[in-house]
C-alpha positions in Angstrom: 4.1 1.0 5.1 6.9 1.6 7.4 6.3 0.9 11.1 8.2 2.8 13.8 10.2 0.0 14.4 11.6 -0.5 11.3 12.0 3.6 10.3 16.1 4.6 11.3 16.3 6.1 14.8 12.4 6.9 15.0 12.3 6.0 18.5 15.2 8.6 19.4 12.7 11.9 18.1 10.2 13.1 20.1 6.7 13.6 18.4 6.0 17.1 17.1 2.4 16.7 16.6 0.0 13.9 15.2 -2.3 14.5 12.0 -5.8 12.5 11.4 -6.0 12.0 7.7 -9.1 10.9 6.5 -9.3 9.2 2.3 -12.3 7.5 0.5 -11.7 3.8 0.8 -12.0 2.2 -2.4 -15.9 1.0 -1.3 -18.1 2.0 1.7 -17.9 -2.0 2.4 -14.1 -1.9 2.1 -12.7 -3.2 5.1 -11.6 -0.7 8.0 -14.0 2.0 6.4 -16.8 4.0 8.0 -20.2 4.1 7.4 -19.6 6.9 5.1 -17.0 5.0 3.2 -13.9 7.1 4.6 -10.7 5.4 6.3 -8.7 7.4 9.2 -4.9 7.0 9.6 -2.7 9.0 11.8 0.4 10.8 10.4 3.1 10.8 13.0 5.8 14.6 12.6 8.9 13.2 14.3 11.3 16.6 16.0 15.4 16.5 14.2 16.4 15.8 10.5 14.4 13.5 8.4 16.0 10.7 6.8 17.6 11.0 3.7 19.2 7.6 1.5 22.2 7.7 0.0 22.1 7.6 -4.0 23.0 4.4 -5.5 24.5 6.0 -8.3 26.0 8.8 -7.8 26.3 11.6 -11.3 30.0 11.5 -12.5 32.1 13.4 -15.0 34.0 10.4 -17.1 33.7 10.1 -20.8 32.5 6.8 -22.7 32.3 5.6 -26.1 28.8 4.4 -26.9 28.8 1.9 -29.9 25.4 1.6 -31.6 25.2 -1.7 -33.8 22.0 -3.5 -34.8 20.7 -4.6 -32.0 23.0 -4.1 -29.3 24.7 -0.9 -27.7 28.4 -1.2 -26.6 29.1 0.8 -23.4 32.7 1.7 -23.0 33.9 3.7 -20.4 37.5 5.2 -20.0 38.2 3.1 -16.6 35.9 0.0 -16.2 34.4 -3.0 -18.2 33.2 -2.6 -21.2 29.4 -4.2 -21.5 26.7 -5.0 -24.1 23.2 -4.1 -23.2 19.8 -4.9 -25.6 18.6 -2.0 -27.3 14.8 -3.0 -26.3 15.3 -2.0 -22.5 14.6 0.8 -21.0 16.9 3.9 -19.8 17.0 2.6 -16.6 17.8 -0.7 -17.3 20.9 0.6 -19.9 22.5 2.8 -17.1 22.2 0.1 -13.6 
């Protein structure tokens, strides 16, 4: 959970308005829940532009030369180094 401290330039915005959520804690017992087993938090809506990251990986337009072997894929690239990744990861892992 991201404090206001630690959100980019939260403390510049004025507050919009404040929303009450309430959601069923996991046990009426749970810690920090009611006597009917609910938990309240507040939802802060901050006035300007959210926040937006900046992709890691941003799409391109370059053509590589994948090189299926037994149990390795060769990833070439037209400008770069060449690499080796396992065939038993993921997508995700392959493309980082």
């Amino acid at each position: 959970m991201v404090g206001l401290g630690q959100a980019p330039s939260a403390r510049d915005h004025h507050i919009k308005y404040a929303r009450l959520v309430r959601r069923k804690a996991s046990s009426p017992q749970a810690r920090g829940a009611d006597s009917q087993g609910y938990r309240y938090s507040v939802q802060l809506a901050l006035a300007g532009t959210p926040y937006q990251k900046q992709p890691k990986n941003k799409p391109g337009h370059d053509v590589i030369g994948p090189d299926l072997g037994p149990s390795t894929i060769a990833i070439v690239p037209r400008e770069g180094q060449a690499r080796l990744v396992p065939k038993g990861l993921g997508t995700a892992a392959r493309c980082a």
